[in-house]
C-alpha positions in Angstrom: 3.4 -44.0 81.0 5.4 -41.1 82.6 4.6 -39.5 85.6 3.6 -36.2 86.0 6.7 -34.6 86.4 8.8 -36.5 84.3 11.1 -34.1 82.3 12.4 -35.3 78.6 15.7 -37.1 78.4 18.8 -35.2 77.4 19.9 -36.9 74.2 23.1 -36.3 71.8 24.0 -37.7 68.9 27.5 -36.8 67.1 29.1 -39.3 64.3 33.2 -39.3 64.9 35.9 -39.9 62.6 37.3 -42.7 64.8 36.8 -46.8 64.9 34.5 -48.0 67.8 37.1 -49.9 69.6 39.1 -46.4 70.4 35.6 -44.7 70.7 34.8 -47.3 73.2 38.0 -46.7 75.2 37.2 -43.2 75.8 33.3 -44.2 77.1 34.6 -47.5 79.0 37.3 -46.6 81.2 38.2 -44.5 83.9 41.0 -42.6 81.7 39.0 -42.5 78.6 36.2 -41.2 80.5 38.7 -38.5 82.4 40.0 -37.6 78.7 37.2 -36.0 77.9 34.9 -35.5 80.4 35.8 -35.6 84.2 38.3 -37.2 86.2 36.3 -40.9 87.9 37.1 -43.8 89.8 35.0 -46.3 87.1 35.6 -49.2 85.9 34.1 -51.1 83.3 32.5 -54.3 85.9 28.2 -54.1 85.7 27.8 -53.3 89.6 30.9 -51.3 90.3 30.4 -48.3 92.4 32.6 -45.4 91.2 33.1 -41.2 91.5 32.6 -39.1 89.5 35.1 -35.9 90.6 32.6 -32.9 89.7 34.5 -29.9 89.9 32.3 -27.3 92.2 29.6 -29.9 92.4 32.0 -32.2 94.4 31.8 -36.0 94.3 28.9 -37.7 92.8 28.7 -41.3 93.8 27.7 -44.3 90.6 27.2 -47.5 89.6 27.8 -49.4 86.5 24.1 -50.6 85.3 25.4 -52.2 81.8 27.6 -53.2 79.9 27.8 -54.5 76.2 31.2 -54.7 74.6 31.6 -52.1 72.1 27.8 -51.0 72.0 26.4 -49.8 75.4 27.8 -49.0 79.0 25.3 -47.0 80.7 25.9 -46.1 85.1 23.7 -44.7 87.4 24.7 -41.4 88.4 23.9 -39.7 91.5 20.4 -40.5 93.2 18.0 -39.7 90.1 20.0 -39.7 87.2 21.2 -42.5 85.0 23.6 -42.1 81.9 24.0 -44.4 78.7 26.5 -44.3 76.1 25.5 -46.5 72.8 28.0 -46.6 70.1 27.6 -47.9 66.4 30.0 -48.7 63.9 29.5 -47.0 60.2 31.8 -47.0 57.4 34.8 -44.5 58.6 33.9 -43.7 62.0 31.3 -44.0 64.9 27.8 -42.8 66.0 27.9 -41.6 69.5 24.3 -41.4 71.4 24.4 -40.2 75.1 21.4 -40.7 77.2 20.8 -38.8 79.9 17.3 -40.0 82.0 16.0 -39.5 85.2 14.9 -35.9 85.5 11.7 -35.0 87.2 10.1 -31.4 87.8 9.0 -32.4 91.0 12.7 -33.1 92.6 16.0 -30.9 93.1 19.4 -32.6 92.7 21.9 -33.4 95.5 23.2 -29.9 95.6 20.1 -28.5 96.4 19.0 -27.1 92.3 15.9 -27.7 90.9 15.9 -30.6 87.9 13.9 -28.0 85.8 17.0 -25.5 86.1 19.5 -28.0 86.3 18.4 -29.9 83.3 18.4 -26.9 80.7 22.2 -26.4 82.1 23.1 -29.9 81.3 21.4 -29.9 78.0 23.9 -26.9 77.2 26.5 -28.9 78.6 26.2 -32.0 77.0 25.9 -30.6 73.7 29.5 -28.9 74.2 30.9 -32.2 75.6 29.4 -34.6 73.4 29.7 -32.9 70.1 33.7 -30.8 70.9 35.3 -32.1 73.6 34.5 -36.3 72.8 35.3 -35.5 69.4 38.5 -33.6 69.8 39.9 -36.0 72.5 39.5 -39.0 69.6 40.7 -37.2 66.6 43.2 -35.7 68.1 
């Protein structure tokens, strides 16, 4: 049952015109990941504490949470967020899914925004990032 000021989660869903094992790359390691996205210390180990570099947000601090080879890695991001990535195979290319979880009207972020404001920017900004950027880093 959610609590009362549980906010949706930001979901995105793009199919790719590239096989999962290169898609996989780009969501699993710390290159991939800086390809397209922003520039990390991750690594692909369940536990592993890694940066994410955030531009004019500074450093955000995260842990791996999962890992499943070619179909899931999803991290913990911050203090209230947490991020999946979950990947299936079609005929010709890949589904891409990113979850992002964790918002709640009642708290602001580390830098001080609240997640009602901060979550309507992110919404904008995944959908640029999942559905251009992701895309035109793997068929380039």
């Amino acid at each position: 049952m959610p609590t009362q000021g549980e906010l949706p989660e930001i979901r995105k869903t793009i199919v790719i015109q590239a096989p999962i094992e290169k898609v996989w790359k780009a969501v699993s390691t710390s290159e991939g990941i800086a390809g397209w996205w922003m520039a990390n210390t991750f690594e692909p180990i369940v536990g592993h504490e890694f940066i994410l570099h955030a531009e004019q947000y500074g450093d955000s601090s995260c842990q791996v949470t999962e890992l499943n080879l070619l179909n899931r890695v999803g991290f913990n991001w911050g203090k209230d967020w947490h991020l999946t990535f979950e990947l299936k195979s079609l005929d010709g290319g890949t589904e891409v899914t990113l979850i992002h979880s964790g918002w709640d009207a009642d708290k602001v972020t580390e830098f001080g925004q609240p997640h009602t404001v901060v979550r309507g920017f992110m919404d904008g900004g995944w959908e640029k990032i999942v559905k251009k950027r992701l895309p035109s880093y793997l068929e380039a």
